[in-house]
Phi, psi and omega in degrees: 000136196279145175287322213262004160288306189282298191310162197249134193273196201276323163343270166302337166298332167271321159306299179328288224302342181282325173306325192291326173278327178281002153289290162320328211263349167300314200288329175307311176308301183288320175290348175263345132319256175333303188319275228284309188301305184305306185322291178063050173200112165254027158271016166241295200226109173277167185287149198281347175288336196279317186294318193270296169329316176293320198286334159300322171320287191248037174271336171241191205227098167258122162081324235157294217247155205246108119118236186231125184046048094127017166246120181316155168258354158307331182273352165303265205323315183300322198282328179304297197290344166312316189306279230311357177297316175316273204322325175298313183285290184329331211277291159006279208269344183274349159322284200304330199271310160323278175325297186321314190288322194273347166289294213253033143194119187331263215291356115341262188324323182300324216269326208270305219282351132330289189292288183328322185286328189283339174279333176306333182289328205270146141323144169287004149307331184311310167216046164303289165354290193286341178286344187278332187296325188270343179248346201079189192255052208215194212282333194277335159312290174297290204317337213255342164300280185337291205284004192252318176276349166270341196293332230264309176301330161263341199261358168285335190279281212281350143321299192311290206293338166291342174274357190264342206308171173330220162186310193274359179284325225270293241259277131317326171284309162292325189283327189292013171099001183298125173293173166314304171322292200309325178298312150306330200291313227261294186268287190332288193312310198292338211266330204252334158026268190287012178245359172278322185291298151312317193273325193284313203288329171286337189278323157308326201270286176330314177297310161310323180282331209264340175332299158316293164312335181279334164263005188322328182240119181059035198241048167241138332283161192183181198259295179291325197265007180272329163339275178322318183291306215284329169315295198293338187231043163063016193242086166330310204294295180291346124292007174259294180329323189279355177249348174295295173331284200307305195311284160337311176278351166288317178282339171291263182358308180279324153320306181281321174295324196315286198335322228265294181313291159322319206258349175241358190227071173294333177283011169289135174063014152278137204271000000 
């Protein structure tokens, strides 16, 4: 039997694959449906009808009053993610610049790498506190949390891979005359690529996680701190929205790095 008769075309594997999630995403919606019916307390588990009325609320200028605490929630969502782009890309490049020194140079990486695991450990509640006493309540205090919680996941992805690169690539290249700079720049960087690409994608997620905690003080408007209001006077509903927000505008992000990621590291998983 000819195979190329049988096998499923690419067409179709995606209509399957789309169905199966809109399949899921019905059964999920009718059990969250029953949960809340069963419930009848919607400070416990709001209706999935209840969730979808705020997000017209507060997307829009209702009576009067505009969005949530006087912001639309694209402008909640917008003020969040400017935090977490800053704080990611600072986490990022001061990761990455880390990471490099403790791949390529030992006695560094002994001294440093200690310190890294332990920030790596703490919640960013942990010393949110102390950052607000030393920065105040005002924007810089969430940039510099966002960036203390993305730093630790790249300069640990990229230490590993630098310290990992080929040896005969390495190796070769100083005998053909390559300075140190060049070996990194040239063999090394392209070789740790995809586990750098990794440390980046994990460190973008911790900052999305970490949002929440960043706006924890003064952070209307925000994604989180719109969260956070809604926490205090009970209105389930709108928290499950502001987290429905953050998951979604979290999964396009991760999306677009997977994209990002293919497109400059084509040689991923390839032998």
């Amino acid at each position: 039997m000819n195979p190329t008769l049988t096998a499923p075309r690419p067409a179709t594997r995606r209509n399957r694959r789309a169905g199966v999630r809109l399949l899921s995403i019905a059964v999920l919606l009718a059990l969250w449906q029953l949960a809340a019916s069963a419930t009848r307390n919607p400070s416990f588990i709001p209706s999935p009808r209840a969730v979808w009325d705020q997000l017209v609320l507060t997307s829009t200028v209702h009576d009067g009053i505009r969005g949530y605490s006087g912001h639309l929630l694209v402008e909640h969502l917008g003020t969040s993610l400017r935090r977490i782009l800053i704080g990611s890309a600072l986490g990022v490049v001061a990761g990455l610049a880390l990471g490099v020194v403790m791949g390529t140079v030992p006695w560094i990486r002994l001294v440093v790498e200690p310190l890294v695991t332990f920030v790596r450990a703490l919640p960013p509640l942990a010393y949110f506190s102390l950052l607000i006493i030393w920065f105040g309540i005002d924007e810089t205090p969430k940039l510099w949390l966002l960036t203390i919680a993305a730093l630790p996941p790249v300069a640990v992805a990229t230490a590993s891979a630098v310290y990992a690169a080929p040896t005969g690539l390495v190796e070769a290249a100083r005998a053909l005359g390559a300075t140190r700079w060049s070996v990194t720049r040239d063999v090394v960087l392209p070789s740790a690529l995809p586990e750098i690409f990794t440390g980046v994608r994990l460190a973008v997620g911790i900052a999305y996680s970490s949002v929440v905690a960043a706006e924890t003080i003064n952070g209307v408007p925000g994604i989180g701190g719109m969260v956070r209001d809604a926490q205090r006077y009970l209105q389930t509903d709108v928290v499950v929205l502001g987290l429905f927000a953050i998951g979604f505008s979290g999964l396009l992000i991760d999306a677009l790095l997977r994209a990002a990621e293919n497109r400059l590291i084509p040689w991923r998983g390839r032998a």
